[in-house]
N, C-alpha and C positions, 0 to 999 in steps of 0.2 A: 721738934724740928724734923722735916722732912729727911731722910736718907740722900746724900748726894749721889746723882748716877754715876758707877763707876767708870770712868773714865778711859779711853782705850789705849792698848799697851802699844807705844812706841817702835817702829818698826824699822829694819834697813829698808831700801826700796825693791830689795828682794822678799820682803815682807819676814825675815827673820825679827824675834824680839829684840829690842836692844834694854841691857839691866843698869847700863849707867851712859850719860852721854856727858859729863860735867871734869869726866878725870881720864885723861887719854893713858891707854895701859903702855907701861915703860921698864925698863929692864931696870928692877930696884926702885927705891924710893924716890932718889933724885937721877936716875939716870934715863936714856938716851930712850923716845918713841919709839914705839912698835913696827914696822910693815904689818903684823898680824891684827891693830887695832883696826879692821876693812870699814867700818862703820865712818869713823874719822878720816883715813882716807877717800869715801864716797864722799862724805860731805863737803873738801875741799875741793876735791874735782866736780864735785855738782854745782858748788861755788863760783866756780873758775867760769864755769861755762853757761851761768842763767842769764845774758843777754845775748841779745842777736842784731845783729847791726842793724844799725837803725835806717828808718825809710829814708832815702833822700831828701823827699818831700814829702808833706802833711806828715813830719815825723810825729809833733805832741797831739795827741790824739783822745777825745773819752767818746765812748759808746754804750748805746744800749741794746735791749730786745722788745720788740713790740708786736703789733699786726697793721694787716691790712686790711681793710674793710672795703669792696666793694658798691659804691652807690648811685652809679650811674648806667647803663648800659651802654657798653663802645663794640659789641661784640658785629659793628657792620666795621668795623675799621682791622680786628686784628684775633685771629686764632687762639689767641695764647688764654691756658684754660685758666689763670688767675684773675682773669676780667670773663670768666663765662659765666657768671650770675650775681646778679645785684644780690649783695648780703654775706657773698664769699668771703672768706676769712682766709687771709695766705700770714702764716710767722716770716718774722724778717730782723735784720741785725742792722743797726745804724752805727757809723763812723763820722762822729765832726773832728774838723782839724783844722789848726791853723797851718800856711802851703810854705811859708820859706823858711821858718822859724825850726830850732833843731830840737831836742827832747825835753830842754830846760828851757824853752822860751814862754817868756808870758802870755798867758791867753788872751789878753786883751791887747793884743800890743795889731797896728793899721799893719790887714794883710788878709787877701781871700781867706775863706774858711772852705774845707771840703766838706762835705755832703754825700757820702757815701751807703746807700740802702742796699739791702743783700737781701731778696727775696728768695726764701724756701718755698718754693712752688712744687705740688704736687707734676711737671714738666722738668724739674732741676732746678737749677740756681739760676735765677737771673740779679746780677749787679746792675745797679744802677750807679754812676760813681760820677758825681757834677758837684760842683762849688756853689754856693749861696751869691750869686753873680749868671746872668743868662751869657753872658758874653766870656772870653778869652783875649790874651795879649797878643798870641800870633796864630795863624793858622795854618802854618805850614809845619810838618812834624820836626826836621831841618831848625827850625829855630827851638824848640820847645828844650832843649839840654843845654842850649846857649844861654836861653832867658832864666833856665835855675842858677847858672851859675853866675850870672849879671846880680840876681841876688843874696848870693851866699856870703861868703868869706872872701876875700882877696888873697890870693893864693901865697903873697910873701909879706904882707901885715899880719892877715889873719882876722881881718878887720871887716864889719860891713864898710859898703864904700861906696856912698853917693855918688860918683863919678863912674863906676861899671853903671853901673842902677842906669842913670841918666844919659850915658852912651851907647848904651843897648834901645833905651827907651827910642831916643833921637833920632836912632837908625830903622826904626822898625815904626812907622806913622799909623800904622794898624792898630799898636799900641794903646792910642790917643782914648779910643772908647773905652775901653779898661782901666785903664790911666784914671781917667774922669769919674769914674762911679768906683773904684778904690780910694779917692783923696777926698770924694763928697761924703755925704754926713750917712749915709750905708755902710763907709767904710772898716769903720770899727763894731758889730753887733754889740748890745750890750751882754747877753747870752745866746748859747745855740738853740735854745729855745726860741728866741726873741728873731731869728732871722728866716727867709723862704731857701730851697733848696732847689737846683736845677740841674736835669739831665744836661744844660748846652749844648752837645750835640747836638744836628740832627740825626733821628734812626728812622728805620722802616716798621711801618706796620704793617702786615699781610693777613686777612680774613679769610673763611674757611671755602672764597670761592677765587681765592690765590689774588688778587686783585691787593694792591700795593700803592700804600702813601706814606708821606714823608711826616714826619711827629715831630715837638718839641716836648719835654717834659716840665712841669711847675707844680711844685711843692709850696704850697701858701700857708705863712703859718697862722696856725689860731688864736696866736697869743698876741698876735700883733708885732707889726713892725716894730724896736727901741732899741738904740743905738745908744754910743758913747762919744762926747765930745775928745778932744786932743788931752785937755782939763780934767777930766771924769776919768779919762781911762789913763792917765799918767798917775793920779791919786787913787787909784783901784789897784794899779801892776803895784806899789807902794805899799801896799794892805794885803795881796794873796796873787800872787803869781799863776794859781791855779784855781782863776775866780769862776769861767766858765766848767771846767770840771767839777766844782764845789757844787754850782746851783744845778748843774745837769743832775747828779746824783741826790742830791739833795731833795730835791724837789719829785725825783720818782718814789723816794723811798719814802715821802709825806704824802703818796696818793693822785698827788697833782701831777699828772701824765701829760707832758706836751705833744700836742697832736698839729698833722700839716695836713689840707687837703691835697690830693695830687687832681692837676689838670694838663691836661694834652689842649698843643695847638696842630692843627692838621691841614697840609697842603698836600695837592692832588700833582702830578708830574705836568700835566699843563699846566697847571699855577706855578710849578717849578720850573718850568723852560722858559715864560717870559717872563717871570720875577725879575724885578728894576737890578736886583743885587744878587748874587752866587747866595743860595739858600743852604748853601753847605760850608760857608764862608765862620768861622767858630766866633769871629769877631766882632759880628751882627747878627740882631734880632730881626723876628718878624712881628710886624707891630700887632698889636693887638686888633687894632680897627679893623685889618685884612685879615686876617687871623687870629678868631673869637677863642680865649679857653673854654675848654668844653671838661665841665667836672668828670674827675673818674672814679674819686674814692678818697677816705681818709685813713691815715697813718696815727697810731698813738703808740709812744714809748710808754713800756709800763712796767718794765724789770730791769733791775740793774744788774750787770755780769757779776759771780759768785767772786772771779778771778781777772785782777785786769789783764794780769800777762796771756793767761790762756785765751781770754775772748777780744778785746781790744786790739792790741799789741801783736799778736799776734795770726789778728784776721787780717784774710786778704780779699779786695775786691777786684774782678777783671772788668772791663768793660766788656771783652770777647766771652762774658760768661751771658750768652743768650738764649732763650726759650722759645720755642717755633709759635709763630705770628709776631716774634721783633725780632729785627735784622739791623745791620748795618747799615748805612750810606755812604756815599761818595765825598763826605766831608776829610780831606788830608790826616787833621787832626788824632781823629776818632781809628782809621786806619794804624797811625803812627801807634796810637797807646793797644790798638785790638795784641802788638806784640809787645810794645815797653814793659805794661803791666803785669804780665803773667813772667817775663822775664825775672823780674826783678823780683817776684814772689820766690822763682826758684833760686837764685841768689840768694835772698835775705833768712827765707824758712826752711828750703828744701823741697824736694822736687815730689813730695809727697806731703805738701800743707794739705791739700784737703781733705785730708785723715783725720783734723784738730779737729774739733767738736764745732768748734763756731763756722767754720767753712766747710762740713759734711753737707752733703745734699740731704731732703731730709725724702729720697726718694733713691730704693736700689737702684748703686751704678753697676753697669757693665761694660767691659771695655777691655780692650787688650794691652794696654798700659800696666807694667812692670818693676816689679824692687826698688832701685835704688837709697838715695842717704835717707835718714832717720825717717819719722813716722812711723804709722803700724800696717797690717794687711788691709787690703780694701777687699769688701764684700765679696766680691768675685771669684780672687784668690782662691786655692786653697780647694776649687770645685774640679780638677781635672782635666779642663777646660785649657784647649791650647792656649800660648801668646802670640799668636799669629793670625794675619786676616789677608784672601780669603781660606777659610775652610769647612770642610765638609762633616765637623764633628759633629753629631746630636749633640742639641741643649747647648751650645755654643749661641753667644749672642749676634744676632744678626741684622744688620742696617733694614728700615722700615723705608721704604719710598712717598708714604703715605706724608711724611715728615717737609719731602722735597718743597725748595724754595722755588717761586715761580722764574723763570726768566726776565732782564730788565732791561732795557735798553740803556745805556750809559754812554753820550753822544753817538757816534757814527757806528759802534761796535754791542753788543748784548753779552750781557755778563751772566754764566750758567756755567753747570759743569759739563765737558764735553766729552766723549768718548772718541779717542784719535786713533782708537787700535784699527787696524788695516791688516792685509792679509800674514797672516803670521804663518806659514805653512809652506809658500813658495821655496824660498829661500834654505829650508831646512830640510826638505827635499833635494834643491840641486847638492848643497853639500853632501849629504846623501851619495846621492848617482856619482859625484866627482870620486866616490870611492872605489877600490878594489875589492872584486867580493872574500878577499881574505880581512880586508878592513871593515871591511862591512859586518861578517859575520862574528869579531872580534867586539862590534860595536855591538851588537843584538846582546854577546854572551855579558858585557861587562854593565849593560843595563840592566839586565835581567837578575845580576847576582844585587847590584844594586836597590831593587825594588822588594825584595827578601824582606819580610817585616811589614812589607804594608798591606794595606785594608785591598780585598778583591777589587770593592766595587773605585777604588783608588787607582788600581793596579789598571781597569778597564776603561775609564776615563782616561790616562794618558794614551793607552794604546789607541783609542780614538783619534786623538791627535794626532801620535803619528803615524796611522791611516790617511791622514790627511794630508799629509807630507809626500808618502811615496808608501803604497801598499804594499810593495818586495818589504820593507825597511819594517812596516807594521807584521808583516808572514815572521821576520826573522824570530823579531824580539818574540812573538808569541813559543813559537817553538822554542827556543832559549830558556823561556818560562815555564815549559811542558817538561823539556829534560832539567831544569834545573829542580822542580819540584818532583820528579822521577828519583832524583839520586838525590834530594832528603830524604823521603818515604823509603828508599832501599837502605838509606845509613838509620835510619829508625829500627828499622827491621833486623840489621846486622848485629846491634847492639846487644851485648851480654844480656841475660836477666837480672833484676836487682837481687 
């Protein structure tokens, strides 16, 4: 019989050995635990603290890891280098979830499912984060916190309650198309394999000659559309609670990888301005007949997370996580979550999630973003490099213009970043001259002592400035700088020998 490999010695999470974890050390045989047993108390406090509140919505959640595969060429619609060759291959993280349901809710139970892809683009992350539904209940952001809690709990039962559900529903007639394709026979998938997945919004695509159109996104699956009757899936919730999690994993770790093709529908901003309906409207489609899918590529899950807490639970997806050639729109919606989402990521995980493994970009970040709660250092850290922008330090990360989004008209007004600075010099000037030259020369000396420490070519840069102000005001400061570096060099000089 083969040698069993020996197995690895047991460790605190400071990586000291531990030689017993079965008998907590105690003063005598039957007497009172330790404070010095540190092993047992990590484990109670690591105990204490292994959940993290749960998402509000699409809390019961399973996910995998797959790719993307390239198959079409769109590179006349959109910059973004994970569609720049037919054959490309981008890694990606998928989240299904049922939206109103809380951590122990049945997977088969009638309720949107989310649909959440996280592509690792060699560009950053781009999230894609839409429901198995082209459509939404409301499009205004204004109702979207009101419509979670029409489905939640009743705030003094505790209870779902057909009467918020249907009061909310009543008042809100936008509703009705969502309404309609949640209670028809789509409504329940049989598994997240078995249903399509949709960006809903609309977003922008911009190409590499800036030139910008409006996109829908469709995830078609390959397995085929199957659904569950009221009947099927009342006698499924009966038999496994965790029936879509079961086949999801189940099924990747038997080889059989469920795969979606993605396809884009594409309007041009003329076909946007006299569109019959608001094409930013999250509530309606644009039909096919007017707007043909155009294949982009296919999607296959084909590993399952080592860890659900670490990669499931807690990944997070933004919508505002975008890569240059897809942008936003003017859909309410989409704006409302571009802040909900990242909000609530810092809330639920800390304001340093994307440090987790499954939300890392798999592309060096740079950025001047710093410390705070839990997580570890990010790449950047740790290199000498200020946290502050703008500045002049070599090897500091610096914004590309090459990136910039083009300008867009959005009704009577164009939406762009604008540069509003105006004469900055006047005005600091006349305060200036409103002075006496004993205030004056008071101000040169106590700049001067002030700029002590900094870079020359630092030092010569503001003095430009305020040259620009008032010339007297630039003479002072300089001279102020000549004696004030005269009598360090003389106090240099003065000093004992060592």
């Amino acid at each position: 019989m083969a040698d069993r490999p020996q197995d690895p010695t047991l460790t605190t999470a400071d990586g000291a050995p531990i030689a017993d974890n079965q008998n907590a050390l105690t003063a005598g045989r039957r007497g009172p635990v330790l404070m010095q047993d540190v092993a047992l108390i990590e484990q109670i406090q690591r105990f204490n603290r292994e959940r993290i509140p749960e998402r509000v919505v699409h809390a019961k959640g399973s996910g995998a890891y797959g790719t993307f595969t390239v198959t079409n060429d769109i590179t006349q619609y959109t910059r973004a280098s994970l569609f720049a060759d037919v054959g490309k291959q981008t890694e990606l993280f998928v989240r299904f979830s049922t939206v109103a349901g809380e951590r122990g809710a049945a997977d088969a139970e009638r309720d949107p499912r989310g649909f959440a892809v996280k592509f690792y683009t060699d560009e950053g992350n781009w999230d894609l984060v839409g429901n198995n539904t082209p459509i939404f209940f409301v499009y205004d952001p204004y109702k979207f916190q009101m419509f979670i809690h029409s489905q939640k709990r009743h705030p003094r039962t505790n209870l779902r309650d057909p009467d918020m559900q249907w009061d909310f529903w009543s008042l809100c007639p936008e509703s009705l198309h969502q309404v309609t394709w949640l209670f028809g026979d789509r409504g329940i998938p049989r598994s997240y394999r078995h249903m399509n997945g949709y960006g809903s919004h609309t977003y922008a695509m911009i190409n590499a000659d800036g030139e910008r159109v409006w996109v829908k996104f469709h995830f078609k699956t390959d397995q085929g559309i199957e659904n569950l009757t009221n009947e099927q899936a009342t006698s499924l919730i009966a038999q496994d609670r965790e029936s879509h999690q079961r086949d999801l994993y189940q099924s990747i770790e038997a080889g059989q990888f469920p795969s979606w093709t993605l396809h884009i529908q594409v309007m041009t901003q003329e076909q946007a301005s006299s569109f019959r309906w608001n094409p930013f409207d999250l509530t309606k489609i644009w039909p096919h007949a007017d707007f043909p899918l155009i294949e982009v590529g296919r999607m296959e899950l084909n590993r399952n997370p080592d860890n659900y807490f670490h990669d499931v639970e807690q990944s997070a997806f933004n919508p505002s996580a975008m890569v240059p050639g897809i942008a936003a729109s003017p859909d309410k919606m989409l704006q409302g979550r571009l802040l909900s989402y990242q909000d609530t990521h810092l809330y639920r995980i800390g304001v340093n999630y994307r440090d987790l493994p499954v939300n890392r970009p798999r592309v060096p970040v740079h950025n001047y973003l710093r410390d705070g709660q839990f997580g570890g250092m990010r790449g950047d850290e740790g290199t000498g490099h200020p946290n502050y922008f703008p500045n002049s330090v070599p090897g500091a990360a610096r914004p590309d213009p090459a990136y910039a989004e083009p300008a867009w008209a959005l009704g009577d007004v164009v939406v762009d970043r604008y540069d509003e600075r105006q004469d900055d010099y006047t005005q600091a000037g006349d305060l200036y001259r409103l002075m006496g030259e004993a205030a004056q020369q008071r101000l040169a000396h106590s700049l001067a002592g002030a700029m002590q420490g900094a870079r020359e070519e630092v030092i010569e840069r503001q003095l430009g400035h305020i040259e620009k102000a008032d010339a007297d005001y630039a003479h002072r400061v300089r001279q102020a700088l000549a004696e004030a570096g005269d009598s360090a060099a003389a106090s240099v000089r003065d000093e004992p020998a060592g």
